[in-house]
N, C-alpha and C positions, 0 to 999 in steps of 0.2 A: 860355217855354212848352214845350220842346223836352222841357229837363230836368225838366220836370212830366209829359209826357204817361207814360211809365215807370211812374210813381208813382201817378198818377190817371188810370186807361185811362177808368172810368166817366165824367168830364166830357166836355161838350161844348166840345171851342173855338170858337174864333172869329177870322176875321183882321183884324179891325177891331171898333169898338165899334158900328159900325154894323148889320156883319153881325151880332153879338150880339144887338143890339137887335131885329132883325126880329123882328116878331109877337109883340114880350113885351106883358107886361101892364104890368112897371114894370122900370124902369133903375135897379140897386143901386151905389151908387158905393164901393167900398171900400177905394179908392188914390187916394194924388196925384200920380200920376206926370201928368208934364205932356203925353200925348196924351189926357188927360182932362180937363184944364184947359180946353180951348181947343173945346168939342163944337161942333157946327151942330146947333142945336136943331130948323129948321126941317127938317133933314133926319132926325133923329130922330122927332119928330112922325107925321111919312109915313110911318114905316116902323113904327114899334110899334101896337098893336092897342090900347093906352092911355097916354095921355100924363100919367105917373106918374115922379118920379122921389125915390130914398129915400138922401141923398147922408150917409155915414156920416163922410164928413173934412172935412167942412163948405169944399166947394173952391168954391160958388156960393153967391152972397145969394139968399134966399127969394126975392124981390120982381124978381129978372132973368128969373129963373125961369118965377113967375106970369105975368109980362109976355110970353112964349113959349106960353100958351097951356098950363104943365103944373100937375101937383098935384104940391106939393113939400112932404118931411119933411127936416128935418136931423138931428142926435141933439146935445145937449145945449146947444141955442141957444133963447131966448126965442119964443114965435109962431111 
């Protein structure tokens, strides 16, 4: 992120996916790096303003998801 901030002063960071997540409407997942592998949904939940999540590397089954209480899109997976 360090070497991003230079480059793209207009974003907002974050120091965690959590603190990202504060107050969003929906959680874009666009990497697989693995501190996104492994999220606490219940604590995501609490802290977004809509339990939405739009996972673009298809790193979560729909149906673990739903099971947590969120609305889940993948891209290029069945239902």
């Amino acid at each position: 992120m360090e070497q991003a901030r230079p480059l793209l002063p207009e974003i907002a960071y974050a120091s965690d996916p959590y603190d990202c997540a504060e107050g969003a409407d929906a959680l874009v997942l666009v990497t697989e790096w693995d501190a996104f592998r492994a999220l606490d949904f219940e604590r995501l939940r609490a802290t977004m303003a809509a339990p939405v999540v739009v996972d673009l590397r298809n790193v979560y089954r729909a149906e673990d998801i739903a099971r947590r209480g969120f609305r889940y899109t993948s891209v290029g997976q069945a239902g």
